[in-house]
Rosetta silent file (secondary structure, phi, psi, omega in degrees, C-alpha in Angstrom):
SEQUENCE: XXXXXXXXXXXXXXXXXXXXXXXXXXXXXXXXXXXXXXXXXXXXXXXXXXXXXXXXXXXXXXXXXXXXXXXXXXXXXXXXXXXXXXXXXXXXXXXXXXXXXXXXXXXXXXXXXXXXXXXXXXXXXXXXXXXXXXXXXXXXXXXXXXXXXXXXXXXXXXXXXXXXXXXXXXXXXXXXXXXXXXXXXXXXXXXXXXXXXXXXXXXXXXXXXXXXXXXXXXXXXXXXXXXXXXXXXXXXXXXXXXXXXXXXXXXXXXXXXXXXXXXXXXXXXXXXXXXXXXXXXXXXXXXXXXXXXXXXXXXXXXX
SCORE:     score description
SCORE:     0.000 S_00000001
   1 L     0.000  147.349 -161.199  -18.879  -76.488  -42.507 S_00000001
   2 L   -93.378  159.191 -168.086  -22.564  -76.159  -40.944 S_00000001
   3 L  -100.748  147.495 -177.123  -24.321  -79.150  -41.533 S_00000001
   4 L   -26.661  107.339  162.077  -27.029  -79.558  -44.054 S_00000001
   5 L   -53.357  152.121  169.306  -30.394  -78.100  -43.238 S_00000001
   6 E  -152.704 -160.844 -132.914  -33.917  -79.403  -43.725 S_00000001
   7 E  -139.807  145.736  178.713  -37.326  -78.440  -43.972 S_00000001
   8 E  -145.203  123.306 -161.759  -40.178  -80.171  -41.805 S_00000001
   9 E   -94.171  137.074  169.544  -43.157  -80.397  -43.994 S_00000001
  10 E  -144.025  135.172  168.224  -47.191  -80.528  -42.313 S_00000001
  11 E  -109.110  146.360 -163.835  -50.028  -80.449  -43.731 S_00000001
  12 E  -128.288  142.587  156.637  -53.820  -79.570  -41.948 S_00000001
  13 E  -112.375  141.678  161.743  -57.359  -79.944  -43.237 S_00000001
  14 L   -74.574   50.284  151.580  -60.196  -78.883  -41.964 S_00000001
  15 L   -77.688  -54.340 -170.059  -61.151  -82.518  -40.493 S_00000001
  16 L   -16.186 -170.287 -170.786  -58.248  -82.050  -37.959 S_00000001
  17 L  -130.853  115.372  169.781  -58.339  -81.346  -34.533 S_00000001
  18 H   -44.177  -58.729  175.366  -57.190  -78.332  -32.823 S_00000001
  19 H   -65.657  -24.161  166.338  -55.040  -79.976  -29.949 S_00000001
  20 H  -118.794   17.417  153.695  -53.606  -82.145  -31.832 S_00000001
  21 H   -79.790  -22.214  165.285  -52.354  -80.079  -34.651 S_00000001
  22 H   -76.100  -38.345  173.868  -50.436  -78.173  -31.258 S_00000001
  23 H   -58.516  -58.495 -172.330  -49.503  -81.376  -30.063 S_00000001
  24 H   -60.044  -64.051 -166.733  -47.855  -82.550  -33.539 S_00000001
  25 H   -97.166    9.697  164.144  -46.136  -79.318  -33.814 S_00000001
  26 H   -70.128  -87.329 -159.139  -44.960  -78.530  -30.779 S_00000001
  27 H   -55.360  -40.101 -178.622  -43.351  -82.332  -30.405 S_00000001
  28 L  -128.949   75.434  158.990  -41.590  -81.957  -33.701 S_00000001
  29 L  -139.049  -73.458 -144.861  -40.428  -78.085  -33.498 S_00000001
  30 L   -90.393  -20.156 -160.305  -40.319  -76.715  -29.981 S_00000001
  31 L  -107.622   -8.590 -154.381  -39.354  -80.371  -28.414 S_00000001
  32 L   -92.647 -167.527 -164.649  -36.857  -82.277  -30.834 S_00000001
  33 L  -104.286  -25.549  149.145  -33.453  -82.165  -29.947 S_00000001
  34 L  -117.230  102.372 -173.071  -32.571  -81.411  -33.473 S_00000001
  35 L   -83.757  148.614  141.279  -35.321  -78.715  -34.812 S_00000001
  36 L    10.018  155.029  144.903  -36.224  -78.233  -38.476 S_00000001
  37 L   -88.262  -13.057  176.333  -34.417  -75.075  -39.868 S_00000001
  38 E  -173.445  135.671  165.820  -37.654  -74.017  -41.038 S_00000001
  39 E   -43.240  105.377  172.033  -41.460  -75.071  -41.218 S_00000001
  40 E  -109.711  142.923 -148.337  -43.174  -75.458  -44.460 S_00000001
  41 E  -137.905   98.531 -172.567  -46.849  -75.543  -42.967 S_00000001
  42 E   -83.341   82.293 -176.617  -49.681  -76.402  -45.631 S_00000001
  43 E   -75.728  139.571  175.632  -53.451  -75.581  -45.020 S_00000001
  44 E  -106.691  124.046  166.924  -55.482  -77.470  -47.556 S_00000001
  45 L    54.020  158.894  143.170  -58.972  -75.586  -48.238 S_00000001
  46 L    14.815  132.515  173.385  -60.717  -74.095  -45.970 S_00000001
  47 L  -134.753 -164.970 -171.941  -60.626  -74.806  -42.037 S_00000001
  48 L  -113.025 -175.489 -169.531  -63.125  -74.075  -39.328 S_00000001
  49 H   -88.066  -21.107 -174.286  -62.277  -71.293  -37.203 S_00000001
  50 H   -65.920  -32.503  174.536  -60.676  -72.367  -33.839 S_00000001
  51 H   -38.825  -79.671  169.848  -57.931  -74.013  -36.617 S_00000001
  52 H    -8.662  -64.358 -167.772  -57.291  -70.905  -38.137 S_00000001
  53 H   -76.391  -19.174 -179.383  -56.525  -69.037  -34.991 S_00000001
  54 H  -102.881   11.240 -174.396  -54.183  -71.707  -33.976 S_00000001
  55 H   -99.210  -84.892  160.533  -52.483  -71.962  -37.006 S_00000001
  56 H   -14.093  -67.028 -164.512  -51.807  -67.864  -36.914 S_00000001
  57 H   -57.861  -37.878 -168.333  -50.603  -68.840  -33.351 S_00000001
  58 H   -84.315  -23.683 -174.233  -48.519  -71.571  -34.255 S_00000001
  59 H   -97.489  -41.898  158.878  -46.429  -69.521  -37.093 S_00000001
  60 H   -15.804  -65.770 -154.915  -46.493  -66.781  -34.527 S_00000001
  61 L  -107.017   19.283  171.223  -44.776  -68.465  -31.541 S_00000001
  62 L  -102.025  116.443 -158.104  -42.327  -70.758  -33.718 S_00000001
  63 L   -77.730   35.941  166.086  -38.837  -70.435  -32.776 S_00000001
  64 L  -137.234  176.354  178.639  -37.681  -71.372  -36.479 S_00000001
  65 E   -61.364  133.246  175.609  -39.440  -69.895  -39.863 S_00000001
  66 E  -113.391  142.688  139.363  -43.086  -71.057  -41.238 S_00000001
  67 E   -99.773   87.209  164.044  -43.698  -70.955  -44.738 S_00000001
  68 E   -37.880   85.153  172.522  -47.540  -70.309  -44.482 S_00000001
  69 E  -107.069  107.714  173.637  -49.495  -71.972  -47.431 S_00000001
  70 E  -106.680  114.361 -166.980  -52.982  -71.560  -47.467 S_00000001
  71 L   -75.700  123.149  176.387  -54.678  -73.724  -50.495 S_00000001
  72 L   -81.096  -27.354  160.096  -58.162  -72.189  -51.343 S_00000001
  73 L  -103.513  171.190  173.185  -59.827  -75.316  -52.273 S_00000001
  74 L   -87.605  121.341 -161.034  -59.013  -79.041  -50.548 S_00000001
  75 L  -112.799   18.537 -154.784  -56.690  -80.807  -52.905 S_00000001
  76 L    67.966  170.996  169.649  -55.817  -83.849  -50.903 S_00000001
  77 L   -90.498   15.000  166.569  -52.577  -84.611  -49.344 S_00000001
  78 L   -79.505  -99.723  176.714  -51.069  -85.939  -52.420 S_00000001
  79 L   -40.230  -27.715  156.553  -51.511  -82.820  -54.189 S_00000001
  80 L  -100.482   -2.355  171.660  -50.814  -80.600  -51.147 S_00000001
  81 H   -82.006  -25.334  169.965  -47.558  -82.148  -50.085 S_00000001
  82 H   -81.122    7.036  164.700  -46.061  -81.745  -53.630 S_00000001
  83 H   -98.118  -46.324  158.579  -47.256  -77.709  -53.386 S_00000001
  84 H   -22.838 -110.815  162.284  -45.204  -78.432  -49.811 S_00000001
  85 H    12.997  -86.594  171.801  -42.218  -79.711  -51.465 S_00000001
  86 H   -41.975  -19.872 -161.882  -41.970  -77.000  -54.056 S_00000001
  87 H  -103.489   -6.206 -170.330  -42.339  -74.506  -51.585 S_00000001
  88 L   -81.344   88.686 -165.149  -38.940  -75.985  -49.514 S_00000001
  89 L   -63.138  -15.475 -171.288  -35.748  -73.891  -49.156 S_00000001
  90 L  -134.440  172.181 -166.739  -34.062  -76.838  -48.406 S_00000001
  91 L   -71.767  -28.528 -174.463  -33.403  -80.612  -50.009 S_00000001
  92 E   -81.110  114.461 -177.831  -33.844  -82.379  -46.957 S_00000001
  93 E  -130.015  128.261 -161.185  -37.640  -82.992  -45.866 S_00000001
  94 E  -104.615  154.387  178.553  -38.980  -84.803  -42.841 S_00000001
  95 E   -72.512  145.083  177.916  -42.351  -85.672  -42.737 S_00000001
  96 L  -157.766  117.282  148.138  -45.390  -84.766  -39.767 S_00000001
  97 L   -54.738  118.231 -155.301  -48.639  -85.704  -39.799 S_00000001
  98 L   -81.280    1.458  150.756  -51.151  -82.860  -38.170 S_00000001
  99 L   -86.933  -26.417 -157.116  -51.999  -85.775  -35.724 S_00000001
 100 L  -130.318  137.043  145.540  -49.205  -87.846  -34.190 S_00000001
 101 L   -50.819   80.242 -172.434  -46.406  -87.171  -31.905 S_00000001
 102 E   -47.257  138.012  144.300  -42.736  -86.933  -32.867 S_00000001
 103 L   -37.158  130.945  170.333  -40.319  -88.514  -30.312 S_00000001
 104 L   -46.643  -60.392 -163.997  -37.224  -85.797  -29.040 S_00000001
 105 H   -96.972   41.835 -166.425  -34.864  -87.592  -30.788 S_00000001
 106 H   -78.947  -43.454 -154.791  -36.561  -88.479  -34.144 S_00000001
 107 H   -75.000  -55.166 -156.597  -34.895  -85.910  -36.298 S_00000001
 108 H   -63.748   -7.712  157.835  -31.184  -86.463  -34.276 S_00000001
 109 H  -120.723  -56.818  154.180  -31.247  -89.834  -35.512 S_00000001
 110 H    28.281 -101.611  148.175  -32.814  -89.550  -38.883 S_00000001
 111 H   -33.546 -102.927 -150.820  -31.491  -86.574  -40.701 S_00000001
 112 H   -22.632  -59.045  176.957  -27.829  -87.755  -40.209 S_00000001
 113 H   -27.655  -63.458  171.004  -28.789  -90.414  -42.253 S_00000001
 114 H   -68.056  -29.131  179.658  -30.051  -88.352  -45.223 S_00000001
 115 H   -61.462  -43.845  164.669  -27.043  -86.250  -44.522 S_00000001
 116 H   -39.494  -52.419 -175.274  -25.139  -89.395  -45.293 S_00000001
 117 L   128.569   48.356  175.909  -26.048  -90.473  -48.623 S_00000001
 118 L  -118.254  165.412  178.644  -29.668  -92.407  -47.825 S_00000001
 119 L  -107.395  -42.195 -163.225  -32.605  -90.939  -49.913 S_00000001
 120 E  -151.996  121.593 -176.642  -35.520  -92.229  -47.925 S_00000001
 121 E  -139.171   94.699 -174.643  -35.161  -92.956  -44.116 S_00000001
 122 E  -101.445  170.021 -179.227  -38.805  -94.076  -42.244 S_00000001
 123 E  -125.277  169.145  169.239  -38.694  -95.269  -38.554 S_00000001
 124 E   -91.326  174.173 -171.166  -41.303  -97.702  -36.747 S_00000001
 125 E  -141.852  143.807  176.047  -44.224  -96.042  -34.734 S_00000001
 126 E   -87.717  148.933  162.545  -46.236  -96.909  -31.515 S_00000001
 127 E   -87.999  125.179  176.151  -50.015  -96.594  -32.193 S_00000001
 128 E  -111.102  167.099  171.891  -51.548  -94.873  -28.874 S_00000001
 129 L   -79.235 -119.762 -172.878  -55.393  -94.387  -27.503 S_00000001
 130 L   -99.009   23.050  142.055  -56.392  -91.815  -25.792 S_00000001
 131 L  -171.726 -165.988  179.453  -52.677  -90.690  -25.105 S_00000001
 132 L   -33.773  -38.794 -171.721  -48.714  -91.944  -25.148 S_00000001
 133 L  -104.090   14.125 -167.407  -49.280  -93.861  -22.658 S_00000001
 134 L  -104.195   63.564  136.791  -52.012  -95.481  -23.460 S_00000001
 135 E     1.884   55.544  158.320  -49.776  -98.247  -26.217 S_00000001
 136 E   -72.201    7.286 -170.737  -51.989 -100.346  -28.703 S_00000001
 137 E   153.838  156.486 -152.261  -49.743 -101.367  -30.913 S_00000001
 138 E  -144.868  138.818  179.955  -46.452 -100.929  -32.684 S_00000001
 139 E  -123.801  128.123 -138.095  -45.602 -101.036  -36.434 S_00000001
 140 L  -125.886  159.499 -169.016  -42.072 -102.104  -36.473 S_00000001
 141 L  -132.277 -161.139  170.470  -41.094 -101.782  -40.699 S_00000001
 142 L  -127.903  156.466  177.472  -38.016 -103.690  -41.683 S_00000001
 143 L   -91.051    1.113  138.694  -34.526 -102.131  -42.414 S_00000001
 144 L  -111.199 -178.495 -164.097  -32.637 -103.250  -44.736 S_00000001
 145 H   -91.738    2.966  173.534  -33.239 -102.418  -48.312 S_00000001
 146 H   -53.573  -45.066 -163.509  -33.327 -105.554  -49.870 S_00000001
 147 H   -53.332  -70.073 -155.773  -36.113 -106.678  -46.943 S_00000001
 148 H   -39.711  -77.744  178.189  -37.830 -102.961  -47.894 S_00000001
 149 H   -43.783  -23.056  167.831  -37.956 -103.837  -51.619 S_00000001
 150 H   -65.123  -30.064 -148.433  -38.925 -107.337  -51.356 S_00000001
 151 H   -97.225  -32.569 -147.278  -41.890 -106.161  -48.792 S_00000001
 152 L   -88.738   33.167  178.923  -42.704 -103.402  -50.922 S_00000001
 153 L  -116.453  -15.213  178.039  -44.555 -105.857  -53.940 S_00000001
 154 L  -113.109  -51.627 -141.075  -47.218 -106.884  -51.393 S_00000001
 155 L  -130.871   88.266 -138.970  -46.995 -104.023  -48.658 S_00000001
 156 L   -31.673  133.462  163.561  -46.079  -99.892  -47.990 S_00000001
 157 L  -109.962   10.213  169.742  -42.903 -100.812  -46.326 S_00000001
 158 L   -90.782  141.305  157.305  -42.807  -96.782  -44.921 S_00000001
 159 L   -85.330   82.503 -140.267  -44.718  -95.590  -42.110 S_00000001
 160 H   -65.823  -40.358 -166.307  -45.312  -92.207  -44.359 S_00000001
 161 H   -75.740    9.375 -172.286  -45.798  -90.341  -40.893 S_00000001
 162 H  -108.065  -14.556 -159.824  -42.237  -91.247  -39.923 S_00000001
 163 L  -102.898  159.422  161.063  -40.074  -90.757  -42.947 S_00000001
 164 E   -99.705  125.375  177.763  -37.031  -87.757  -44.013 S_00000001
 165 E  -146.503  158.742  170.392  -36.208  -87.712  -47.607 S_00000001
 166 E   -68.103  146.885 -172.349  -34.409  -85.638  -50.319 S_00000001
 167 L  -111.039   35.975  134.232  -37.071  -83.666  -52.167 S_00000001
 168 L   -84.068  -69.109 -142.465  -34.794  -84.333  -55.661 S_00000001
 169 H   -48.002  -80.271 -120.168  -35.576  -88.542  -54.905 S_00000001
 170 H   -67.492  -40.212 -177.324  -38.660  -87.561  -54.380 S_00000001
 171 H   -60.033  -41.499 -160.978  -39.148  -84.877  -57.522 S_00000001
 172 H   -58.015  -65.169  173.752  -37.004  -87.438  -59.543 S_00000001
 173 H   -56.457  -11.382  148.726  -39.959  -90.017  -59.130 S_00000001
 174 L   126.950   16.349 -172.424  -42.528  -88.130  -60.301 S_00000001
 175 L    67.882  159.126  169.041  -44.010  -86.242  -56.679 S_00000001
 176 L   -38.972  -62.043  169.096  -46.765  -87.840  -54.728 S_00000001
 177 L    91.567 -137.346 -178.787  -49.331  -87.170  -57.379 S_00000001
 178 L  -154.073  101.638  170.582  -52.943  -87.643  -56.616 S_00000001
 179 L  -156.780   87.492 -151.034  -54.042  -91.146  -56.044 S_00000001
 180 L   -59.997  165.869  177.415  -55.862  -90.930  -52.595 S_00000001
 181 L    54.752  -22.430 -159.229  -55.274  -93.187  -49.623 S_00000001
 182 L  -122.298   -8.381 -145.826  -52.172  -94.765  -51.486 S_00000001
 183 H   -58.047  -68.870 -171.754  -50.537  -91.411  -52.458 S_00000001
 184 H   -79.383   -5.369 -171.297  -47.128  -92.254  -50.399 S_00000001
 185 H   -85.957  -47.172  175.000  -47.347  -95.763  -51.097 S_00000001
 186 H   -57.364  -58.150  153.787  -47.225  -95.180  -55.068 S_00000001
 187 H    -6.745  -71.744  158.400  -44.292  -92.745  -54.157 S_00000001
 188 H   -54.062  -23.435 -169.412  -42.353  -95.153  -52.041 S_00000001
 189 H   -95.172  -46.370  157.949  -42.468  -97.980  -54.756 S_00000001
 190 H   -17.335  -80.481 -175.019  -41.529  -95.148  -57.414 S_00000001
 191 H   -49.280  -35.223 -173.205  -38.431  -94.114  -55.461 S_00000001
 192 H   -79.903  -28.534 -172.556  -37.045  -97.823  -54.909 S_00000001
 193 H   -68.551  -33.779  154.485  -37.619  -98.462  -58.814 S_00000001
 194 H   -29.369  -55.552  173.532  -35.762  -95.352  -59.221 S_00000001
 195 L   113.340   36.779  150.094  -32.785  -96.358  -57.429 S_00000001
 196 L   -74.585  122.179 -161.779  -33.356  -94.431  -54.200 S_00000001
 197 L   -72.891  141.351 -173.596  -31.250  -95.280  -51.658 S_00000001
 198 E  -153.197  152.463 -166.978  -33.554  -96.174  -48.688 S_00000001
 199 E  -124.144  167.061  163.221  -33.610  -97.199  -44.866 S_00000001
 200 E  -127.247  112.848  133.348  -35.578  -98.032  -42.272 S_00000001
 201 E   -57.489  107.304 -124.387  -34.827  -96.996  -38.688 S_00000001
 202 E   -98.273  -64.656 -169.857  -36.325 -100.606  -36.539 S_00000001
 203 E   -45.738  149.677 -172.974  -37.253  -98.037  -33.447 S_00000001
 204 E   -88.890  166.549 -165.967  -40.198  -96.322  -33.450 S_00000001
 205 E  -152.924   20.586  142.609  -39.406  -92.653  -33.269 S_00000001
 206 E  -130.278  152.321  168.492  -43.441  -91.550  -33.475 S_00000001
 207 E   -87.654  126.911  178.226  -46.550  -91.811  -31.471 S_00000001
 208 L  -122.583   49.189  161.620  -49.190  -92.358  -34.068 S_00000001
 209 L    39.288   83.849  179.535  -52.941  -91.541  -33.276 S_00000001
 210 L   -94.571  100.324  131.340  -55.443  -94.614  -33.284 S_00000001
 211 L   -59.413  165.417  158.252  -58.935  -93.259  -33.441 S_00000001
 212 L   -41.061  -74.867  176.147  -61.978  -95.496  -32.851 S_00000001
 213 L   -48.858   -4.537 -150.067  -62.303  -95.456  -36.731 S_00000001
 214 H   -67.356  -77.000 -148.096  -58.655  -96.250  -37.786 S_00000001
 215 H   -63.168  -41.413 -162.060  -59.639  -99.964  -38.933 S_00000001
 216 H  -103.370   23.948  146.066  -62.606  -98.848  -40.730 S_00000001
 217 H   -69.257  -18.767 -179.642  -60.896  -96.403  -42.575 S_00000001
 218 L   -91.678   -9.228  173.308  -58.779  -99.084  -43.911 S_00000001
 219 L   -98.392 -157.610  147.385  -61.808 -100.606  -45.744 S_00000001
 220 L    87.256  148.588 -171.065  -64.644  -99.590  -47.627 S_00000001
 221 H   -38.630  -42.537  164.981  -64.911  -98.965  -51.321 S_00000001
 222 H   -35.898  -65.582 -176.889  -63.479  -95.803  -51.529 S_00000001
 223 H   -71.759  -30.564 -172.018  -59.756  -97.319  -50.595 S_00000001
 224 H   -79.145  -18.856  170.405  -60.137 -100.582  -52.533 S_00000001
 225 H   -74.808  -26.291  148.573  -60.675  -98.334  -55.510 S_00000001
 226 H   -12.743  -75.665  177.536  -57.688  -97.041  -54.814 S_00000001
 227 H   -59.202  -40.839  174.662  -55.878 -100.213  -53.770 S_00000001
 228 H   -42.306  -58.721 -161.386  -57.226 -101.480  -57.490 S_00000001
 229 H   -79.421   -7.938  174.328  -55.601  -98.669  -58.928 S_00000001
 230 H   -96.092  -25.724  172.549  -52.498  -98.561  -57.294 S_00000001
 231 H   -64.925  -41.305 -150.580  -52.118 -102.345  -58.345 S_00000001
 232 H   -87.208  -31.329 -175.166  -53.019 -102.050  -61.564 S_00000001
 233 H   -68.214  -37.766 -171.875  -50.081  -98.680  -62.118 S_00000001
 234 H   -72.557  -41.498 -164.552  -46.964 -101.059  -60.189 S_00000001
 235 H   -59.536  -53.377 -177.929  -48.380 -104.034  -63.002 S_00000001
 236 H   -36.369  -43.064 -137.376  -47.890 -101.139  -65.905 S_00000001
 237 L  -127.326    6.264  169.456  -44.292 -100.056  -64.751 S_00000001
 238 L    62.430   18.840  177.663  -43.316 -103.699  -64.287 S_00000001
 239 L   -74.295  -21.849 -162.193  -42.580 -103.002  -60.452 S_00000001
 240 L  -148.822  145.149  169.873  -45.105 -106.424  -59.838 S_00000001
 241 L   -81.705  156.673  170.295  -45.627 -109.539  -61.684 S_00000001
 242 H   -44.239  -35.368 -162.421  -49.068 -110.613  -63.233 S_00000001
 243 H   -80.796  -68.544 -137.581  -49.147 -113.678  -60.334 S_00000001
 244 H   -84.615  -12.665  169.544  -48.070 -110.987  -58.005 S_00000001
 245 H   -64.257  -31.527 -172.328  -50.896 -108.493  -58.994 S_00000001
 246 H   -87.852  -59.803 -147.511  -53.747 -111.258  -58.556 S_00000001
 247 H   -91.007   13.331  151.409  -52.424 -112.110  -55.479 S_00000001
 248 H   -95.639  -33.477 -155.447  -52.135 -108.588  -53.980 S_00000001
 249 H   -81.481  -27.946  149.292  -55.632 -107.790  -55.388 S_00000001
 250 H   -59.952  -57.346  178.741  -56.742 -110.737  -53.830 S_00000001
 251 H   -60.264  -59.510 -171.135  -55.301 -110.607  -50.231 S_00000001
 252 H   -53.526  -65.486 -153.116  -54.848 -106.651  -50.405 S_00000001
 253 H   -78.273   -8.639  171.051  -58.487 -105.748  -51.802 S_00000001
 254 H   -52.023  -51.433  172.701  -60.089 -108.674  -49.687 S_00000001
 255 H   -50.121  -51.666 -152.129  -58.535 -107.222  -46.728 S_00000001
 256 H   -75.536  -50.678 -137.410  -60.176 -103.575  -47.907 S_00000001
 257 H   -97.335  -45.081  164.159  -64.160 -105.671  -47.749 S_00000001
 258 L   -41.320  121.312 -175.304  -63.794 -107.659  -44.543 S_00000001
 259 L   -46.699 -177.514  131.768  -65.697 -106.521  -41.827 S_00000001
 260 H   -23.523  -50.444 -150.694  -63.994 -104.235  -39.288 S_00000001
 261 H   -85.927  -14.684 -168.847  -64.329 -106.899  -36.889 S_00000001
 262 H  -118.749  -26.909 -179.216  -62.150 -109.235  -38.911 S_00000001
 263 H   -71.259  -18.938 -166.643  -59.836 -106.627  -40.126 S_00000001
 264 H   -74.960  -47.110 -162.784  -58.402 -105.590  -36.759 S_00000001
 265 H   -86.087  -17.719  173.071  -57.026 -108.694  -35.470 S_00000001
 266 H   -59.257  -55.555  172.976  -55.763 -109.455  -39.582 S_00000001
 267 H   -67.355  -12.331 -147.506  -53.594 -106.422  -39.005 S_00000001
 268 H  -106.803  -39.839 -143.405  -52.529 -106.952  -35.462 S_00000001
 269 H   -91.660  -58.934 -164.623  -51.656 -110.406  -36.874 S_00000001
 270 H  -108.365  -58.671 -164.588  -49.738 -110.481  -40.041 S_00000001
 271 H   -94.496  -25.405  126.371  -48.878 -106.746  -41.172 S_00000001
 272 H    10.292 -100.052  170.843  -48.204 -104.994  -38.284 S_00000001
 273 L   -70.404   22.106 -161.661  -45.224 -107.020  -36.871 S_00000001
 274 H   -67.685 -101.955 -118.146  -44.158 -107.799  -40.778 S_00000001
 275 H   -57.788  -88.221 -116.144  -40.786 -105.639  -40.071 S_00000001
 276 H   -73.155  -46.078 -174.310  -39.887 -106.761  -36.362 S_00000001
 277 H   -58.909  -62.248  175.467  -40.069 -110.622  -37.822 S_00000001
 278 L   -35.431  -79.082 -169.585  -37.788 -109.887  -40.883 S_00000001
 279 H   -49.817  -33.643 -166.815  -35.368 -107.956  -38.608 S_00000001
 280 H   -97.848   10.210 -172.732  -35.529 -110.369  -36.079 S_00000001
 281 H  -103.394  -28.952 -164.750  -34.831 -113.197  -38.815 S_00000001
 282 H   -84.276  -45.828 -164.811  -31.671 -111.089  -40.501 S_00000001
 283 H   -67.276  -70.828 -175.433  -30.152 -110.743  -36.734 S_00000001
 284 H   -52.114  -48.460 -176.012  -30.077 -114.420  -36.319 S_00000001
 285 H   -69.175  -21.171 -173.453  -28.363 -115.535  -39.425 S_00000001
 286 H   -64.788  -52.149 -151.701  -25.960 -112.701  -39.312 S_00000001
 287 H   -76.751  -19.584 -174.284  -25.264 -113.850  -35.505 S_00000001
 288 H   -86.537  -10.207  174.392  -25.108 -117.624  -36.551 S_00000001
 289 H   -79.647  -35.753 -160.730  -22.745 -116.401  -39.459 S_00000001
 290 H   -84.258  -73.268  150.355  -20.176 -114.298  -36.902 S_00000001
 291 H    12.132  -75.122 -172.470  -20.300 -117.850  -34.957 S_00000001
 292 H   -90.283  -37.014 -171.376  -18.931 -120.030  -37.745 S_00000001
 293 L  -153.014  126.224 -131.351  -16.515 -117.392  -38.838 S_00000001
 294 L   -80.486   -1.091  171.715  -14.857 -114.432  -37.069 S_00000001
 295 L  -122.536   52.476 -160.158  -15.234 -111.874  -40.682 S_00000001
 296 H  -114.979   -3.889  174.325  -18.936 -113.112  -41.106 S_00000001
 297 H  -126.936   15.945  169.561  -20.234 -109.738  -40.458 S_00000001
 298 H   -60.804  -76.365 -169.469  -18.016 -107.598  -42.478 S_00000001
 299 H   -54.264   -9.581  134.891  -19.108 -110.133  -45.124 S_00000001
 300 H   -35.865  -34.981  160.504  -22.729 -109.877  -44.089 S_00000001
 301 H   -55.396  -59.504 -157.614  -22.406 -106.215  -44.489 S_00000001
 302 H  -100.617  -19.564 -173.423  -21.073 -106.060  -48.017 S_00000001
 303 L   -76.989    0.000    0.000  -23.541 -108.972  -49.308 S_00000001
């Protein structure tokens, strides 16, 4: 039997960049080691013209299928990855960001996964400069799912530009919906209250695109209304406790206010390496359990 297919969804605006909407789809089409079976490739509104022509170019020259959506007004990425979705021949859908570089072997370990029985499978990602090799930083997320659900009352515990999921989890949970900057985060909390089975892969398996702005995109009013409002829906749905709502809305929207200058080294500091500690906290007691007793990681395993 051939093994399940999947669908590798990207979406473009005109903000993008020409070269690096070729880079991003090149790196996870013409480069992985296991390609897509078929493109679903989502312009939202309007794009300038050098886009255009490389977009034409790109469903041209792609050795698997594009499904070509062009959205006449800009509806966000909430709202165009659930026209994305719908639009999907198949269940399985990995994620790409019109910016960042897949790894060759992102999908080949991934996809198995979902093939498996996981619902939601994200990986960690290096943040680069001005190219791969130019490293600034690594978001490592943690992996197993108790860690992920525990993390995921203060913090996204997905890298959104990294993960493969079933588009039933995802329909089952209600779609993205349209609640900017937090769109996959709301999603992601959705799916675990659901009872989506979910993963982490600890390696990073994308290059992820650090502009100059990236920190001060993480502030400014615009996201903390957001961040409010995304607090206030996990309080509603009983996903967060009151004490744990004032104390995201403190820490989270504080963080959103801080200058740039204060914010960089906050992330670098605490949420960033969040995962890699947790992972690197589970691997010692498991190894100090195997130690004291030679069926300590079976039982480690099943607990």
């Amino acid at each position: 039997m051939a093994p399940e297919p999947f669908s590798l969804l990207l979406t473009v605006y005109g903000g993008d960049r020409e070269e690096y909407v070729r880079a991003a789809f090149r790196s996870a089409v013409h480069d992985q080691q296991l390609p897509p079976d078929e493109v679903v490739l989502v312009q939202d509104g309007p794009v300038p013209a050098e886009i255009g022509v490389c977009l034409k170019e790109l469903v041209a020259t792609s050795p698997v299928e594009v499904k070509f959506l062009q959205l006449e007004h800009n509806r966000g990425l909430g709202p165009a990855l659930d026209v994305g979705l719908e639009a999907s021949s198949n269940d399985i859908v990995a994620r790409m960001d019109a910016d960042d570089i897949a790894m060759p072997h992102r999908f080949r370990l991934q996809v198995p996964l979902v093939r498996a029985g996981a619902d939601l499978v994200g990986a960690g990602l290096l943040e680069f400069g001005a190219d791969v090799d130019d490293i600034v930083g690594r978001r490592i997320p943690p992996s197993d799912p108790m860690d992920i659900a525990r993390y995921s009352r203060i913090h996204d515990p997905f890298n959104h530009p990294t993960v493969v999921y079933r588009r039933s989890a995802v329909v089952a949970a209600g779609g993205y919906g349209d609640l900017p900057l937090m769109e996959d985060y709301w999603l992601f909390v959705r799916m675990i209250a659901n009872g989506a089975r979910v993963v982490n892969v600890a390696e990073p398996l994308v290059y992820y695109r650090v502009s100059d702005g990236a920190y001060e995109r993480r502030g400014g009013r615009a996201l903390l209304n957001s961040e409010l409002r995304l607090q206030r829906e996990m309080l509603r749905h009983g996903f967060i406790t009151r004490t744990q709502y004032v104390r995201n809305v403190a820490l989270r929207g504080g963080y959103r206010l801080v200058p740039t200058t204060i914010r960089r080294p906050f992330y670098r500091l605490l949420v960033a390496p969040y995962g890699a500690r947790r992972n690197r906290s589970r691997d010692r007691v498991v190894a100090t359990r195997e130690t004291a007793h030679p069926n300590a990681q079976a039982e480690a395993r099943e607990g």
